[in-house]
C-alpha positions in Angstrom: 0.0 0.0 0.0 0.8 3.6 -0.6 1.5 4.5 3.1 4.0 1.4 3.3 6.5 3.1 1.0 10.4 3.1 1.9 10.8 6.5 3.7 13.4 8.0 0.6 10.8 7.0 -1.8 8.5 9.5 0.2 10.5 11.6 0.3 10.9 12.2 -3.3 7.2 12.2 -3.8 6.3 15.0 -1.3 9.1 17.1 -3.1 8.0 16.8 -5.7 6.3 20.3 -6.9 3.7 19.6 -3.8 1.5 22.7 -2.7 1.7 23.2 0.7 -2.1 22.6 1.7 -1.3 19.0 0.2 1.5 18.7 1.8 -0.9 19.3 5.2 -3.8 17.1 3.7 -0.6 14.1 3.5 0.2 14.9 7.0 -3.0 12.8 8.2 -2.6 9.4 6.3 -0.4 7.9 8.6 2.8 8.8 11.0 5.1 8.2 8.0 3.6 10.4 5.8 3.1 12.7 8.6 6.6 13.1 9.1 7.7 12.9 5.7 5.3 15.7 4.7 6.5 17.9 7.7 9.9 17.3 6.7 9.6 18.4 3.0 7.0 21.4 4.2 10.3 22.7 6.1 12.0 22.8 2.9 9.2 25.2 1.0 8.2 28.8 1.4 5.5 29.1 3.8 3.0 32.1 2.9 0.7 32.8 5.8 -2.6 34.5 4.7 -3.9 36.5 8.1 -4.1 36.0 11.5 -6.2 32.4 12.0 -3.7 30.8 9.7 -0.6 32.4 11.6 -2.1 31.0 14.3 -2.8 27.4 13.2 0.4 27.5 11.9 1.5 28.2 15.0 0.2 25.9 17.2 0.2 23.1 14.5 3.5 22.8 13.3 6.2 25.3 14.8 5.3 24.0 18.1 4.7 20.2 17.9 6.5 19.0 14.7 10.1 18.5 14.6 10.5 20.1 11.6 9.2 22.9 13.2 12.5 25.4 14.1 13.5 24.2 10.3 11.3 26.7 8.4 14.0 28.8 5.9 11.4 30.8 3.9 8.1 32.9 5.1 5.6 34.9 2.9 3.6 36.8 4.7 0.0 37.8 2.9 -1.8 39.9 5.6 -4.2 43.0 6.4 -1.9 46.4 5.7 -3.3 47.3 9.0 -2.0 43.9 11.0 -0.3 45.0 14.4 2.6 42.1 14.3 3.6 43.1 17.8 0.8 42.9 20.1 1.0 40.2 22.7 -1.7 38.3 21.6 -0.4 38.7 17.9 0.4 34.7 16.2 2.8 36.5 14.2 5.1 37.5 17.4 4.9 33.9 18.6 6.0 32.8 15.3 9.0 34.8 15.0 10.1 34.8 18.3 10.3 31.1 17.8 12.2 30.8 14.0 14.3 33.7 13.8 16.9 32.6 15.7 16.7 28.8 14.1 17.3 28.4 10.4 14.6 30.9 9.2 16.9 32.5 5.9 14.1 34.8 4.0 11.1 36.6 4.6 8.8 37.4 2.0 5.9 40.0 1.5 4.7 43.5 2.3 4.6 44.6 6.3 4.2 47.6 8.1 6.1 49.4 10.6 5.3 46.9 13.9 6.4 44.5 11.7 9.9 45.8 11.4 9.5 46.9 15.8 9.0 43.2 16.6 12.0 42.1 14.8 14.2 45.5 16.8 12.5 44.2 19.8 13.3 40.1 19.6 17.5 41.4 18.5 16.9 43.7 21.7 15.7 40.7 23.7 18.8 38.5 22.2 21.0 41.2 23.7 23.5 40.4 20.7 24.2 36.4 22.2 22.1 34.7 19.5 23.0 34.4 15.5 20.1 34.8 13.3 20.4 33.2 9.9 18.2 35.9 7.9 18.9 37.1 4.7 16.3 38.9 2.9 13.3 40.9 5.8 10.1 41.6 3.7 9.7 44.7 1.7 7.6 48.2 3.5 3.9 48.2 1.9 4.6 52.0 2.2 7.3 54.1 1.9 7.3 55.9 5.2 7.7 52.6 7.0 11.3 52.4 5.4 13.0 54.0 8.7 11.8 51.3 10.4 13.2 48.5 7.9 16.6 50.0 8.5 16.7 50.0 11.6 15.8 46.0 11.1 18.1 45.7 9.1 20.9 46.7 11.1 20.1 44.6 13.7 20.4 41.6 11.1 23.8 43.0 9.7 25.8 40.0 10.1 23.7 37.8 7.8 21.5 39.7 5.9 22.5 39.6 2.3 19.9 41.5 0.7 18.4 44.8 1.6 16.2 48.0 -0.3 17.7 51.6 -0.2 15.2 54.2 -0.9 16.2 57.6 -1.7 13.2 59.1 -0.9 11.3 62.7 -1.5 10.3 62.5 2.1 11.6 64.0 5.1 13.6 60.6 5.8 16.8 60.9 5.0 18.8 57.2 4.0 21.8 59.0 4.2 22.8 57.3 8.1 21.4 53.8 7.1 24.0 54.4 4.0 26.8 55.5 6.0 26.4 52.0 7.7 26.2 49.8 4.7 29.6 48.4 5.0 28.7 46.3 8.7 27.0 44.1 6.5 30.1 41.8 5.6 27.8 38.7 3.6 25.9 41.9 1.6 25.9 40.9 -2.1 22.1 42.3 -3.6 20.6 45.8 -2.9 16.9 47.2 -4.2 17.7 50.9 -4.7 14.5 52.8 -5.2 15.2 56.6 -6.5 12.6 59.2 -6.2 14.9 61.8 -6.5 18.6 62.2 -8.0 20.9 61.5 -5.6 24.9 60.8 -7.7 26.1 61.2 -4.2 24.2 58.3 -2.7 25.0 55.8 -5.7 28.4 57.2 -5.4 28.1 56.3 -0.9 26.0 52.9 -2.1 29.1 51.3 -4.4 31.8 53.1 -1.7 29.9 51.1 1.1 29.2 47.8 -0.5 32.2 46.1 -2.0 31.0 42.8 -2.1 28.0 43.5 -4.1 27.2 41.4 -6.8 23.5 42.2 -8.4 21.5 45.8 -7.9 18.2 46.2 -9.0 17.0 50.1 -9.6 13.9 51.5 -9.7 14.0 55.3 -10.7 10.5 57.4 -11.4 12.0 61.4 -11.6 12.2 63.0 -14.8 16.1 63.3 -16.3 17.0 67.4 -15.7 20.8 67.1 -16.4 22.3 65.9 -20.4 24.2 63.0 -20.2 27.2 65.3 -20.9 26.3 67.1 -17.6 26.3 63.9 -15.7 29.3 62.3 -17.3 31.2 65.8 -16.4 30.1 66.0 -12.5 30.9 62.2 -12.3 34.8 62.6 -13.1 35.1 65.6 -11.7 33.4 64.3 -8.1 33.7 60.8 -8.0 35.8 57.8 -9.2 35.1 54.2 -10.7 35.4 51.6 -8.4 36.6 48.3 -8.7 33.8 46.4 -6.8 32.4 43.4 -8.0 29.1 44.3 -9.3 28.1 42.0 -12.2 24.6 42.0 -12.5 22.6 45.5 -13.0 18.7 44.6 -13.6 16.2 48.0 -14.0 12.2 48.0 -13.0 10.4 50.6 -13.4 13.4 52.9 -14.2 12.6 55.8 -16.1 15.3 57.9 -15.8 18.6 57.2 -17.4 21.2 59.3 -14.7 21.5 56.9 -12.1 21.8 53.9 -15.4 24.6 56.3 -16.6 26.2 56.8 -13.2 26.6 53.3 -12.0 28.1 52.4 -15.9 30.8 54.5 -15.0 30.5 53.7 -11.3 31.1 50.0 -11.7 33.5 49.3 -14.8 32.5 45.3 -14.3 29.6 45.1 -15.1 28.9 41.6 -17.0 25.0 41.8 -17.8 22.1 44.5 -17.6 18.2 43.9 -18.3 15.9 46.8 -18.3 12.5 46.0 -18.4 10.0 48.7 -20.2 7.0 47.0 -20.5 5.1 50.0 -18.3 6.8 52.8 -20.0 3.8 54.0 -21.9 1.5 53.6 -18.6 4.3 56.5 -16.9 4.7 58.9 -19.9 0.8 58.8 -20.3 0.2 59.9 -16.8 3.3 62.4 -16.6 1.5 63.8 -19.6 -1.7 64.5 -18.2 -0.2 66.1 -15.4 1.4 68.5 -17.2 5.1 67.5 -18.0 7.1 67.5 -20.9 7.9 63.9 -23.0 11.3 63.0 -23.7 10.9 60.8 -26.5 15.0 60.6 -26.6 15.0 58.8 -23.3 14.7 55.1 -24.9 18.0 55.8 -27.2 19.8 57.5 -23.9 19.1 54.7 -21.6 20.3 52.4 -24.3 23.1 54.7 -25.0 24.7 54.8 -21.4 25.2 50.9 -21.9 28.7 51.7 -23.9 31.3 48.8 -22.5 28.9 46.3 -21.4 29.0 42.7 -22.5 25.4 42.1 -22.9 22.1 43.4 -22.1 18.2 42.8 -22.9 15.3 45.9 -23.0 12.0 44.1 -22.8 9.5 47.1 -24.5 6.4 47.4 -26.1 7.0 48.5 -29.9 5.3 51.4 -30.4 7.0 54.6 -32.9 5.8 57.0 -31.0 6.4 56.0 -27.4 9.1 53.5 -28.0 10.4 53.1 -31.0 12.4 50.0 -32.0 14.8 52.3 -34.4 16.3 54.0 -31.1 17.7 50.7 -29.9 19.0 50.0 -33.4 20.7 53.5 -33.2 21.8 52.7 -29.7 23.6 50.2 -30.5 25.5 51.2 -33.5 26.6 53.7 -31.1 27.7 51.5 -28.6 29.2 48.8 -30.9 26.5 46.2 -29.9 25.1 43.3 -32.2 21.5 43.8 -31.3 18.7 41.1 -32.3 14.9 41.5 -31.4 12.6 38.6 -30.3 8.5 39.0 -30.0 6.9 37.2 -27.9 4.3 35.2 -29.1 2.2 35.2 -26.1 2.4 38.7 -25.4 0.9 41.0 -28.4 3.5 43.8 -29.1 5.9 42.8 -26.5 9.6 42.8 -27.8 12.7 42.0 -26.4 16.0 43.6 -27.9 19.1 41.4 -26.9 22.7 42.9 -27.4 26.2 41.6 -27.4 29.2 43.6 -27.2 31.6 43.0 -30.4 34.5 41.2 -29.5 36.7 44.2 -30.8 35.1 46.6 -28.5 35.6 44.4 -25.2 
């Protein structure tokens, strides 16, 4: 029978591409299964969806399975209004009880308490326990990011990822910045630009010289020529020669901070922009009164001189994006370019580019 199976042969079954509310439907054929499927739920990313499944979760399985302290990844899927650090809060229990285990990421969009219960369990530790996190869940808004920081740098020794935001607030990143380099296994940053800041790219590259991949999201209009930019940059600042290999742009639509980190980080290996919600952007920066810079396709493309390879994943249009600046681009640049459209997305295009051997 099914529930008779050699353990290993389990095993391979409830890994294989399993859903987690399976995996807790196999927990009740039999104590084998049970303890296989707890086993290979430990493995998974866990999303919790409210409070009443925090708390079954809770009481079900962090407390009486074994498997319990082995949880690595959590999603959390909740209310924008959830207090996570109320006594009575599942959440808290949850935490208190994985975060100093093997718990590696966590997932999701949290608010401010979120980010106070994690200050408050390091300030319980009194710096004599290790944590293993490496990614905290993102802020659902930006005024929550203070708080996130000062998470973070609690987490400094193992955190590995973490999101900058130079916002147009009254929070200034500048001190979280300044402390950048205490995270020694740092390797991935999410810098979110609302304004132009060269000096904080500049402090972000100075600080982190293990970083490997940045992703960049940018939403301010470009006010300075790439001439401008290119002349403040070697007259302030100087390349580095950090390891960044990996540059990836969302919802970037302003080429500065592109053209800063080019020169910034000579090492750069890859870089994928995606564009797909260009035209949404320009059509609402129209209707509120600002000018369109139909040159800033051929600029972004422009500032990728001297890398080996990049994609820009657009929607062809000539009058919002138009596939000849690419083309122009990368005659400039001394880039093969190809184009490939998708064939499940209508209009979508991707422009791939390699860097001619003789211009490496």
């Amino acid at each position: 029978m099914a529930y008779q199976l050699p353990p290993e042969v389990l095993q391979i079954l409830f890994d294989f591409d399993l859903e987690i509310r399976q995996l807790a439907q196999c927990r009740g054929v039999c104590k084998a299964w049970k303890r296989g499927a707890e086993m290979a739920m430990s493995r998974k990313a866990i999303v919790i969806c409210g409070k009443e499944m925090a708390q079954g979760f809770y009481e079900h399985f962090v407390l009486k399975s074994e498997f319990g302290k082995n949880i690595k990844h959590l999603t959390i899927a909740c209310q924008l209004h959830e207090n996570f650090n109320c006594d009575q809060s599942p959440y808290k229990q949850i935490l208190k009880s994985l975060v100093y285990e093997r718990l590696e990421v966590i997932d999701g969009e949290v608010n401010e308490s979120f980010y106070q219960l994690l200050t408050d369990i390091d300030r319980e530790s009194e710096g004599k326990k290790n944590s293993m996190l490496k990614r905290l869940p993102d802020p659902s808004l930006s005024f929550y990011e203070e708080a996130m920081h000062k998470a973070a740098l609690c987490f400094a020794r193992s955190l590995e990822q973490v999101r900058v935001l130079v916002s147009l607030s009254t929070y200034d990143a500048n001190f979280f910045i300044r402390h950048l380099g205490t995270f020694k296994l740092l390797t991935s940053i999410d810098l979110v630009m609302e304004r132009c800041s060269i000096n904080e790219i500049n402090a972000i590259a100075e600080k982190c010289l293990q970083l490997k991949e940045l992703r960049l999201s940018a939403v301010y209009d470009d006010r300075w020529t790439t001439s401008y930019v290119r002349t403040v940059f070697h007259q302030n600042y100087r390349p580095t020669t950090s390891s960044l290999k990996v540059l990836k742009l969302e919802k970037c639509f302003s080429a500065i901070p592109l053209e800063v980190l080019v020169m910034k980080y000579g090492l750069i290996e890859s870089v994928s922009i995606n564009l797909e919600t260009y035209p949404v952007f320009l059509t609402n920066r129209i209707l509120q009164g600002y000018m369109y810079n139909r040159n800033f396709p051929l600029r972004l493309a422009k500032a990728l001189r001297g890398v080996p390879k990049y994609e820009i994943s657009f929607y062809d249009d000539d009058y919002w994006c138009p596939l000849l600046h690419f083309q122009v681009a990368a005659a400039a640049t001394g880039h093969d370019i190809e184009f490939d459209v998708s064939t499940e997305v209508q209009g979508l295009t991707i422009a791939k580019a390699t860097l001619r051997p003789y211009q490496t």
